[in-house]
N, C-alpha and C positions, 0 to 999 in steps of 0.2 A: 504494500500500500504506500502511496504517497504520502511523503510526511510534509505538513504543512504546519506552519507557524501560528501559534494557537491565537498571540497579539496582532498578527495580520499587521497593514499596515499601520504604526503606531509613533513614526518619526522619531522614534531612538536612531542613537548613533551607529548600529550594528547592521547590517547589512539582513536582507531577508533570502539567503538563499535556501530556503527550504524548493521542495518542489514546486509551486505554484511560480513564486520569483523564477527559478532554472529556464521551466518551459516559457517566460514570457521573454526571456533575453532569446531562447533560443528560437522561438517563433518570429521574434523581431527582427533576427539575423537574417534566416531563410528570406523573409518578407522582401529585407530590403534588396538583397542579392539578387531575385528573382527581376523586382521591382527595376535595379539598376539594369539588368541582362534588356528588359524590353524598353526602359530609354534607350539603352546604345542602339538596339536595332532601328527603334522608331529615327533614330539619329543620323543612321547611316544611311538611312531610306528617305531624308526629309524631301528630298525631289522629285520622289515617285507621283504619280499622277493622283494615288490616293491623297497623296498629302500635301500638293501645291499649295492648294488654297488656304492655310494651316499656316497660322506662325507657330511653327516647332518647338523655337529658340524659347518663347514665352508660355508655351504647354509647356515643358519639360522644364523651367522655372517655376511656375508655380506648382507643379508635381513634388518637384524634390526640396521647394520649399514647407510645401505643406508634411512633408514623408519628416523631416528635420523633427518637426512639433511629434508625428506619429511617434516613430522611432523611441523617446523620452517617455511616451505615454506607456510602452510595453518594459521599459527597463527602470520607470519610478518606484514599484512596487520593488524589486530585486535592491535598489539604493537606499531605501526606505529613509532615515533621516539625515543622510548626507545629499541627499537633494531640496536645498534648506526652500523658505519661502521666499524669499527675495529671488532666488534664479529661479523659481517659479512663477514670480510675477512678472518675470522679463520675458520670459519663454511663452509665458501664455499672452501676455500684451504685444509682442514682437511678433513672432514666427507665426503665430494662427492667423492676426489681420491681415498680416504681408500675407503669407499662404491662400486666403478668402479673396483677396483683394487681388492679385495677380490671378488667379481662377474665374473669377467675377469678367475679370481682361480679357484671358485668351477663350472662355465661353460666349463670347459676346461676338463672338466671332461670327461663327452662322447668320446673326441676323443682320451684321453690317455685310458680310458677302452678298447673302439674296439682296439686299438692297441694293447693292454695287449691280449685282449681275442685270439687276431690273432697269438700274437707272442708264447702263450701258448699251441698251436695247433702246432708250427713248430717249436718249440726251445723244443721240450719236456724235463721236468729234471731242469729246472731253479727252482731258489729259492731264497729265501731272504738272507743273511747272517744277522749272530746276531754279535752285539758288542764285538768284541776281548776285551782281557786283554789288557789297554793302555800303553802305551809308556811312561817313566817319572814320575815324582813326580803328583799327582790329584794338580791342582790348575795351575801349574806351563802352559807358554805359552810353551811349548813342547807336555803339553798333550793335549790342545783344541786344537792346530794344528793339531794333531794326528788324532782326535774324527771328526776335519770336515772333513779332507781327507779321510778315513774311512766312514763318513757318505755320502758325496758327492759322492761316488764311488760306493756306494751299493746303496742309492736310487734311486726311481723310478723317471719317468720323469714328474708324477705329484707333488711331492713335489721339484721339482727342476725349474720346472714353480713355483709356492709360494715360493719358494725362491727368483727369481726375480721378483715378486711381493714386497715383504717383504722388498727388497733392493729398490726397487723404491718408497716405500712408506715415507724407511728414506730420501731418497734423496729429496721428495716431502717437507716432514716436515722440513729439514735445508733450504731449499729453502726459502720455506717461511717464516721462521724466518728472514733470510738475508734479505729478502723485504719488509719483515714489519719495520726491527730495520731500515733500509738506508733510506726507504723511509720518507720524512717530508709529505707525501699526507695524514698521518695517526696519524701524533702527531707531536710539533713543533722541535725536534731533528732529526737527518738523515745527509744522504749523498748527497742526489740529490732531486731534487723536489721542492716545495713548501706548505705552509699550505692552504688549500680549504676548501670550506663548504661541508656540510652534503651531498646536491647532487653530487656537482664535485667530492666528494671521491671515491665515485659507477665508475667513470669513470678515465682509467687509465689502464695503459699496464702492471701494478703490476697484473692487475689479469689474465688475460692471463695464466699463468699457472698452474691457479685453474681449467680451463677444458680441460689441456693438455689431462689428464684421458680418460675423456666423449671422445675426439675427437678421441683418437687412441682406442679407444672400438669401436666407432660407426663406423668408417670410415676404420679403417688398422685392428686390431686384429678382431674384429666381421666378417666382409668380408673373412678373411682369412679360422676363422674359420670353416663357413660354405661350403668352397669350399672343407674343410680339410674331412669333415663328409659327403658330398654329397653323397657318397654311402651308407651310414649306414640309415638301415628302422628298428628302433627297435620299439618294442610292449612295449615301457613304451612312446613314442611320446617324447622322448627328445631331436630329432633332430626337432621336430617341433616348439617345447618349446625356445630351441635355437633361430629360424629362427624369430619366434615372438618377442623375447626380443631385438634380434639385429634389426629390423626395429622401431618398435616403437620407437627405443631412437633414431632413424636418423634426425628429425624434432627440435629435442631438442636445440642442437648447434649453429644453424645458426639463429633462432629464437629470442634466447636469444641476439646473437650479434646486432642483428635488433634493438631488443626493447633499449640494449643500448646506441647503438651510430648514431643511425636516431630520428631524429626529428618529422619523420610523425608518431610514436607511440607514441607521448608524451603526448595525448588522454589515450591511454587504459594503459598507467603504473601506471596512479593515481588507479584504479584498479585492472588493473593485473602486478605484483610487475615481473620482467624481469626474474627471477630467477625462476619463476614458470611455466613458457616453461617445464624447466625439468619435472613437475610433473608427467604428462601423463605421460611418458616413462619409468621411474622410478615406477610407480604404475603398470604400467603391468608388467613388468620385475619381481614386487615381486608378483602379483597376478598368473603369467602363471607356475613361480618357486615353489610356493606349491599348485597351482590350479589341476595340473598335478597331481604329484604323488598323493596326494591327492584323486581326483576321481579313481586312478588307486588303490588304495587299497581299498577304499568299492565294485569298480568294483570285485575285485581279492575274496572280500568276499562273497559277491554276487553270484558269481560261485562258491565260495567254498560248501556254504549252497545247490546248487544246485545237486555239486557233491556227496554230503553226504547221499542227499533223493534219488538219483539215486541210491548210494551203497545199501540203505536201502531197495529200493524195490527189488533192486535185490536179495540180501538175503534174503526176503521174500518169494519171487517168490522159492528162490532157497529150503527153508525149506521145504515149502507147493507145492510142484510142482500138486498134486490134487485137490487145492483148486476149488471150483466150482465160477466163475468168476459170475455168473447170480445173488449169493446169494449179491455180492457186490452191487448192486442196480447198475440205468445205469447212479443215477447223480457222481456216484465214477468213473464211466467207462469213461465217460466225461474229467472229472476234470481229471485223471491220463492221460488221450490222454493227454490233453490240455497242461500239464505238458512235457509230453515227445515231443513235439514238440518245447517244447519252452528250455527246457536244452540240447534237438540234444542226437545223440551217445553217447554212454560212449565206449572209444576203449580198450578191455580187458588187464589184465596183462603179458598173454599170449604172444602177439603181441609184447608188446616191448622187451620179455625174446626172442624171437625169432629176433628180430631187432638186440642187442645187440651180442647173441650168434655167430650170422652169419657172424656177422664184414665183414657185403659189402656195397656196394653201398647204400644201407639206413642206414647203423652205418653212413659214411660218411655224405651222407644228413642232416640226424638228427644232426650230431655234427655240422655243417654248418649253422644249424638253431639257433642250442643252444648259439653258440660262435657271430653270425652278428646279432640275432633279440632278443632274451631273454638276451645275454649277462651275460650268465650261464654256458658256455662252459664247464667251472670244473667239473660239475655233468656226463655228458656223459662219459667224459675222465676217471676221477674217474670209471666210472663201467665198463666200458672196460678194463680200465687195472688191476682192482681188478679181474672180471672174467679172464684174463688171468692168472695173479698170481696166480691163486687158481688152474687154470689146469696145470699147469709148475709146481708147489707144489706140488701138488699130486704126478704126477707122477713119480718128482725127489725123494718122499718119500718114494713110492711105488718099484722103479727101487734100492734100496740103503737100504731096512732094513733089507738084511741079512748080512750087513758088517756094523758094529760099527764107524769105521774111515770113511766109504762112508758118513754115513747118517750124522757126523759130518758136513761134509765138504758141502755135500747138504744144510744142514740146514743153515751155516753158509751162502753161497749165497744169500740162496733164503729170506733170514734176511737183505740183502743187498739192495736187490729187494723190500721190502718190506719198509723198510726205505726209499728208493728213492720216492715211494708212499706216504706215511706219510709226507716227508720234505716237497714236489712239490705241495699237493693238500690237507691235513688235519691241519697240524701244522698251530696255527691261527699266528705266525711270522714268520715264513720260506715260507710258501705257501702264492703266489701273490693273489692268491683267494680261498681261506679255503671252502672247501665246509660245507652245515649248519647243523652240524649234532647236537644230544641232548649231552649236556652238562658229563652224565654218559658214554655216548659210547665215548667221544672223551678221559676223565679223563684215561679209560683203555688202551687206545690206546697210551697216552703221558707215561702212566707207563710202556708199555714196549720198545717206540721209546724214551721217552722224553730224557735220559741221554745219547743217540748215537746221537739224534739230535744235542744235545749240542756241542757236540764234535767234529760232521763233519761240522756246520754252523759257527765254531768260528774258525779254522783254518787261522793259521797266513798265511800260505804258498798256498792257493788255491791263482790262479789269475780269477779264471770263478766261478759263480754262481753257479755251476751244482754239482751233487752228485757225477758224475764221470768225466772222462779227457776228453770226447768225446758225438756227441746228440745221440747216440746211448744206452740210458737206455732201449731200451725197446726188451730186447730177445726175445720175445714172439710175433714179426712179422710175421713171417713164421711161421703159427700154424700148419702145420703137425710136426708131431710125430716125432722126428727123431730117429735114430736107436739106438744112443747109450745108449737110454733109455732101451733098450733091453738088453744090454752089461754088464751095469753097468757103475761104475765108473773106475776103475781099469786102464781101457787104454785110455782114457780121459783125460786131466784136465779141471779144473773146468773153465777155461775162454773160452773151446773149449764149454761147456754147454751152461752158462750161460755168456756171455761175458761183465761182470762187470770188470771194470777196476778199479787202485786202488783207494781213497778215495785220496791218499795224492799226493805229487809232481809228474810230470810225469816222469815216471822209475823207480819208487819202485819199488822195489822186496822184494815181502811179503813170507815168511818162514814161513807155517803152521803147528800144531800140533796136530798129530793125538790123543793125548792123554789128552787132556783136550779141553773145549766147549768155550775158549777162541779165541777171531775172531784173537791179535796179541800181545806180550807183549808189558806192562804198566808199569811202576813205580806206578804209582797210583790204579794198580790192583797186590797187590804181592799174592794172592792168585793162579797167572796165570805166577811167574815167572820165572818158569823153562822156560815156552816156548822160542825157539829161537828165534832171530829178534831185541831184546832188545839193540845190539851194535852198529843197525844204528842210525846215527845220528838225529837231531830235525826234519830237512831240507827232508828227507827221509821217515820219518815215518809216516803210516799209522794213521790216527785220529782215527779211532776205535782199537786201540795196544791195548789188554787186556779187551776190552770192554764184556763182556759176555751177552749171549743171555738169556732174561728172560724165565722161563720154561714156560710161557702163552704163547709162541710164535708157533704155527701152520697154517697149512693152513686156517685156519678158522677165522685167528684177526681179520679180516675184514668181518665178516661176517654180525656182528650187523650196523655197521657204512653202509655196500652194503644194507643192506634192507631198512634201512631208506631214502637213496638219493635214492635207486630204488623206493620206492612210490612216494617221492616227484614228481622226474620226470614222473611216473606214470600218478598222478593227474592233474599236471599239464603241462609239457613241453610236453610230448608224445599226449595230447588231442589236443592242441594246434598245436601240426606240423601237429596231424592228417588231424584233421578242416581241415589247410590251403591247407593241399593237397588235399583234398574232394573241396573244394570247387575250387583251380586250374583245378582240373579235371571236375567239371563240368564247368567251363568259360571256357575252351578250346572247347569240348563237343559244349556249346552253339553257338561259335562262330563257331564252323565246320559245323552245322549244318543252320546258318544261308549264309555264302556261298555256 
């Protein structure tokens, strides 16, 4: 039988290593080891497709923050009164709010995504701005003034939730300094109180605002934010993930206040120490936080490897189309059934080039799927407006290469157009959500946007995030032909084409030149200084003055970057809408059939 310590926890000086203490150091061990093994994976895997949309860096902080508070909670019992009150009241005032409070952060996450993914569908053209040149001497309080209001203004609304995180977390920490120094309940100097024993320390309205945290997570922000997400059914189960972390810690709170300030628990606290209420609630919260993603990436690979023996046989099939099926014997014939029933359809490449092209009612669907349930919306967007790009290019190409100043003034647009692309959906700092493409496609892509990017995203004088003055980036709405592609350019302008507005203040008047491939003049492009325009003033001026078009720039920049997010989405996002729609169609099917 296990021998257990008859005083339980009783805050003497001796240590409680009877059995009950043994097994909770040694459960907390296991725990944490475990615990540690699936951050590092989650770690090494942060760029997996499960886990883009995820700040990793700030899940696995507030994990291993809150695991610090666990950790203490399973080996206070085993320390018994060498875990005095005062690193009690630091430990419970510090580590839980920070732990609650960075959790509160990176949960908050889902609902500023779907918002993001929502508003990138209907704000089309948004982007990040980059860091202007600042204001003032560096160092000086004129420029960090500058630097917040500046960053305040351009960030998103999840780093502005962790901002009031971050603020309340100092607020937490002065707090509790204030109540430790005043208070005598915790040493013989102070402001109010008096000096108490080791037990009566535990009790006291000083601690009261060590679960201010816990209370408004489990009871006001949690609640809130599950009513906030109610709609959102994404295929990474992070709304469920959510719902789970927020119940489990519900019990924690009021438990705790039980065990300390009622007498009919004064039984089980010699045992179960008040503070470890939390435990459960806190261990699911980090178990269900990488339990999740977790399963969803070997899931993800899982079907990857399945996807790949499907390509294979197809290719097979498709090489050998006379093979004679009889010589394969019938236990191969078997086993390849048995396979193809269990990895389902593979829905051709064909099918979504036809999805895509047709821009109706199922581009629509599919981007609806991609933006509320995958929360990839970028990929769809991205190939649609690259395939648009590429037929408005051509044809402005095509319409305009027997006049020299035409095809200028084309190209110089449709660079514009093209740019818009680039800022909105590749650039991995201008774009809210950079689509993932390989490292060489994106390199050649920032070589020929990267130094226009720079130029349009640091403009002192924009007051909107957008490439142009108005949501209307995308010419290529109305995809019939229109005539004056037939005409020429000639009795056009180029905003009746393409109706790109300008880059800079609203009302510029940009003065072009037919005679060099400069978009506007530049002081810092004097190889382009003849061009006119050069005498409007700062306030006026176009961000791309002078900027010149790299000669890699055609219809085609995009071509490498369109194939790869066209497989991606191939493999996976297009199989997946398919499924779901196969299988709606046959639940409706069943249920018609059943009335």
């Amino acid at each position: 039988m296990v021998y257990m310590n008859p005083n339980g926890f009783d805050l003497s000086p001796h240590a409680n290593l009877d059995g009950w203490g043994i097994s909770h150091v040694v459960v907390g061990t296991l725990y944490t080891l475990i615990l540690w093994a699936a951050c590092f994976y989650v770690w090494i895997n942060r760029d997996h497709p499960m886990l883009r949309m995820r700040n990793v860096s700030l899940m696995l902080l507030a994990i291993n923050c809150l695991h610090v508070y666990v950790y203490f909670l399973f080996i206070v019992y085993a320390l018994n009164g060498a875990f005095s009150c005062q690193w009690e009241f630091w430990w419970m005032s510090i580590y839980l709010p920070i732990g609650i409070g960075l959790f509160q952060a990176q949960n908050q996450q889902l609902l500023v995504v779907s918002r993001q993914q929502a508003e990138m569908v209907i704000k089309d053209g948004m982007y990040r701005r980059l860091p202007a040149r600042p204001k003032g001497s560096v160092g000086g309080p004129k420029y960090y003034i500058y630097r917040l209001k500046i960053w305040w203004k351009d960030v998103n609304q999840q780093r502005k939730y962790e901002a009031y995180i971050l603020v309340g977390m100092v607020i937490q920490f002065f707090a509790t300094l204030i109540l430790y120094t005043m208070s005598r309940r915790f040493h013989p100097y102070g402001v109010w109180g008096k000096p108490v024993s080791k037990a009566q320390c535990r009790h006291g309205w000083e601690w009261a605002p060590s679960i201010i945290w816990q209370g408004l997570w489990n009871y006001v922000l949690g609640p809130y934010s599950l009513w906030k997400i109610r709609d959102v059914h994404d295929i990474y189960h992070w709304r469920l993930q959510t719902i789970i972390s927020i119940v489990a810690g519900l019990p924690g709170t009021p438990l705790w206040l039980i065990s300390v300030y009622s007498s009919s628990f004064a039984p089980l606290i010699k045992y179960w120490i008040p503070a470890f209420w939390f435990a459960p609630g806190m261990m699911t919260m980090q178990i269900v936080t990488l339990g999740f993603p977790i399963c969803q990436i070997i899931s993800h690979r899982r079907q990857a490897q399945e996807r790949i023996r499907a390509l294979q046989e197809f290719d097979q099939k498709r090489l050998n189309p006379f093979e004679d099926s009889n010589t394969e014997g019938t236990a191969s014939v078997k086993a390849r059934s048995s396979h193809s029933k269990r990895s389902g359809k593979m829905f051709s490449m064909g099918s979504l080039d036809q999805c895509l092209v047709a821009n109706s009612f199922e581009t629509e669907a599919l981007q609806r799927y991609a933006t509320s349930m995958e929360l990839n919306g970028e990929n769809i967007i991205f190939l649609t407006r690259v395939l648009a790009f590429t037929q408005q290019c051509s044809a402005a190409f095509a319409a305009t290469c027997n006049s020299s100043p035409d095809f200028r003034r084309a190209r110089k647009t449709m660079f514009r157009v093209a740019l818009n692309i680039f800022m909105t959906l590749v650039h991995t700092k201008t774009a809210n959500y950079p689509i993932n493409i390989e490292s060489h496609i994106y390199a050649s892509l920032d070589a020929i946007f990267g130094a226009a990017t720079t130029l349009v995203a640091t403009q002192a004088t924009s007051r909107t995030s957008t490439v142009t003055n108005d949501s209307n980036v995308t010419p290529w709405e109305d995809h019939a032909t229109p005539d004056y592609f037939n005409k020429g350019f000639n009795t056009v302008s180029e905003e009746q084409i393409y109706p790109m507005h300008s880059l800079g203040s609203p009302g510029t008047q940009r003065n072009r030149s037919e005679s060099s491939e400069c978009i506007v003049t530049s002081p810092e492009f004097a190889g382009c200084a003849d061009t006119p325009g050069a005498e409007d003033g700062p306030e006026a001026r176009d961000p791309l003055q002078g900027m010149q078009i790299s000669p890699d720039f055609d219809e085609k920049v995009f071509d490498a970057a369109y194939r790869s997010i066209r497989y991606m989405v191939w493999t996976e996002t297009w199989q997946r809408y398919m499924n779901l729609k196969r299988r709606s169609a046959s639940a409706v099917t069943i249920s018609e059939t059943r009335v």
